[in-house]
C-alpha positions as CSV (number, residue, x, y, z in Angstrom):
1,X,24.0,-29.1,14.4
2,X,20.4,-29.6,13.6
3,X,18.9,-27.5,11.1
4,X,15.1,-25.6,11.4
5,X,12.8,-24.8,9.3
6,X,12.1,-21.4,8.6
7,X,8.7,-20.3,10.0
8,X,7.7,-17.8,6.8
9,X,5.6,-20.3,4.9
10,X,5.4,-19.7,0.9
11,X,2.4,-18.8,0.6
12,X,2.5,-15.8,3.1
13,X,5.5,-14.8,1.3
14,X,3.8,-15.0,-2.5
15,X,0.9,-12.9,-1.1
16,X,3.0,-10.4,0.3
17,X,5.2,-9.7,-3.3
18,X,1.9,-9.9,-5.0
19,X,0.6,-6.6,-3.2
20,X,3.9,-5.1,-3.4
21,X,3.7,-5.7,-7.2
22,X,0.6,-4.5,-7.2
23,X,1.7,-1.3,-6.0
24,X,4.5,-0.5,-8.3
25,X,2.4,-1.2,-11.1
26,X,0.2,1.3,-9.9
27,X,2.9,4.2,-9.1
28,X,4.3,3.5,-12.8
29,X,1.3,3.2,-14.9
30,X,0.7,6.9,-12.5
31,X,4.0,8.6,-12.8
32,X,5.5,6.9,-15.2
33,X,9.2,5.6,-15.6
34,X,10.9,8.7,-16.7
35,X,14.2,9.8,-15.2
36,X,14.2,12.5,-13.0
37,X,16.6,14.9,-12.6
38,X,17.5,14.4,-9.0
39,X,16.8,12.4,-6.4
40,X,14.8,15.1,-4.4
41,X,12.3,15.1,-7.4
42,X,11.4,11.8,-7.7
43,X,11.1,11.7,-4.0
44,X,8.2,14.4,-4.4
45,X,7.0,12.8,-7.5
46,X,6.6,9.4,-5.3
47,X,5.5,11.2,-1.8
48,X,2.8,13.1,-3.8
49,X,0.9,10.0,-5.5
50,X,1.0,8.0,-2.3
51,X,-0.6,11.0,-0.7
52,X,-3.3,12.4,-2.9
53,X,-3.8,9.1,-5.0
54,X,-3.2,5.8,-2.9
55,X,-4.3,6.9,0.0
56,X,-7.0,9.0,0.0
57,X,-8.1,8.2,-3.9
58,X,-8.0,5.1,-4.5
59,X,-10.7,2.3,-3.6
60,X,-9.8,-0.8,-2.1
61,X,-11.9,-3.4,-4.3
62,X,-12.7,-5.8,-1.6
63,X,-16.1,-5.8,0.0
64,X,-14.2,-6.4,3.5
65,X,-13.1,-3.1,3.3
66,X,-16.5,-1.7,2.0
67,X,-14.9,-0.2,-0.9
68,X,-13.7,2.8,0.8
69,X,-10.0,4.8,0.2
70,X,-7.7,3.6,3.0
71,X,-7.9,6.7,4.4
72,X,-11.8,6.7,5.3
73,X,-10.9,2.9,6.3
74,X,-8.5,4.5,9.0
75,X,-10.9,7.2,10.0
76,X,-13.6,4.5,10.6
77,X,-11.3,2.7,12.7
78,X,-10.5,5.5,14.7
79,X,-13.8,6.4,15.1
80,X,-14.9,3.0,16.0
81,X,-11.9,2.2,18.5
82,X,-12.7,6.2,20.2
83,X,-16.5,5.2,20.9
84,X,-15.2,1.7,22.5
85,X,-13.0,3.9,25.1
């Protein structure tokens, strides 16, 4: 049986860990690494710095992007992809 390559390349997949990386450094220099005491906690603790931080916060440091938070990034493109309609 012949065997096939695998169609994810390397470099796609280094790029891809590096932003995840990326991100959990951020949510642990944020919220730290301290145990919770349930599940439901750290949950909320999680849910509440992607939501008022990452995504509405934060800068993305590129000028592609035009250093705006990724949530005016997503209004622009609304706005943009509404006046092509």
């Amino acid at each position: 049986m012949p065997r096939t390559r695998s169609l994810r390349r390397v470099d796609n997949y280094r790029s891809v860990n590096a932003a995840a990386e990326s991100f959990f450094a951020l949510l642990k220099e944020e919220i730290g690494t301290r145990r919770r005491p349930d599940r439901s906690s750290a949950r909320a603790d999680i849910f509440a710095f992607v939501e008022t931080f990452y995504n509405r916060q934060r800068l993305r440091r590129h000028p592609r992007w035009g250093y705006l938070t990724p949530l005016e990034t997503r209004q622009r493109l609304e706005q943009e992809h509404a006046l092509v309609a």
